[in-house]
C-alpha positions in Angstrom: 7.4 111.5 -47.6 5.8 115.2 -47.3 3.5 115.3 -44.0 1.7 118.2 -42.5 3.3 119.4 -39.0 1.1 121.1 -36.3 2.4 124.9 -37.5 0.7 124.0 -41.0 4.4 123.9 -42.8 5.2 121.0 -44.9 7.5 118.4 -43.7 9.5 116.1 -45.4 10.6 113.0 -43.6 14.0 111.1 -44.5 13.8 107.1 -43.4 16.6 107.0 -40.8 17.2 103.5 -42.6 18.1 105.4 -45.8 19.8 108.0 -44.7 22.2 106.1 -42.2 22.6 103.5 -45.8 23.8 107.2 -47.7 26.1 108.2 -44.7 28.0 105.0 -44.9 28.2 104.5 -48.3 29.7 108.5 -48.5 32.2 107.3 -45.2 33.2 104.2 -47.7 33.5 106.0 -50.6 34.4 110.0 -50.4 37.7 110.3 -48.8 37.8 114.2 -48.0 34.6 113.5 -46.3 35.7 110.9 -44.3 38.7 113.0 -43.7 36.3 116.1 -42.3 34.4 113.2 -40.1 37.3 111.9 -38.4 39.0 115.1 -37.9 35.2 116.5 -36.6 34.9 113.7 -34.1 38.8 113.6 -32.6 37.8 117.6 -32.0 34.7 116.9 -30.3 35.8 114.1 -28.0 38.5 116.6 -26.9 35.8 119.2 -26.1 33.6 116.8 -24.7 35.2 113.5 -23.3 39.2 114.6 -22.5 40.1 113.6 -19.2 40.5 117.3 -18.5 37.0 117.6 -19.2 35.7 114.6 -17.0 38.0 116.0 -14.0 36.3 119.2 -14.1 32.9 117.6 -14.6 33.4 115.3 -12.1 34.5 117.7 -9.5 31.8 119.5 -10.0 29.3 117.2 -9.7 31.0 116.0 -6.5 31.1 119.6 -5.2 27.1 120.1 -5.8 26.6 116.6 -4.3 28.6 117.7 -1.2 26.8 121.0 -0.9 23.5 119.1 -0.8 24.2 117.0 2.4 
């Protein structure tokens, strides 16, 4: 669908329906791309959710809340 967006550019809009539909039909049946998804996520929940990561988060977040009182 090709909507008008408030800068006067054309916008086309993908149904999240269909587009989640393509993604796991390409997870089913592309096996490098599955391959670069899996590797992709393991790497980011390192970066992002590694209990190294929540110490440091969480101390800092406790530090801050300390320094408030």
């Amino acid at each position: 669908m090709i909507v008008g967006s408030p800068l006067g550019r054309k916008v086309i809009r993908v149904d999240p329906r269909a587009r989640s539909k393509n993604l796991a039909f390409k997870l089913k049946n592309d096996e490098e791309f599955y391959k670069h998804c899996s590797q992709q996520t393991q790497k980011l929940y390192e970066e992002l959710y590694s209990e190294k990561v929540f110490v440091v988060k969480m101390k800092a977040f406790f530090n801050k809340l300390l320094n408030k009182i």
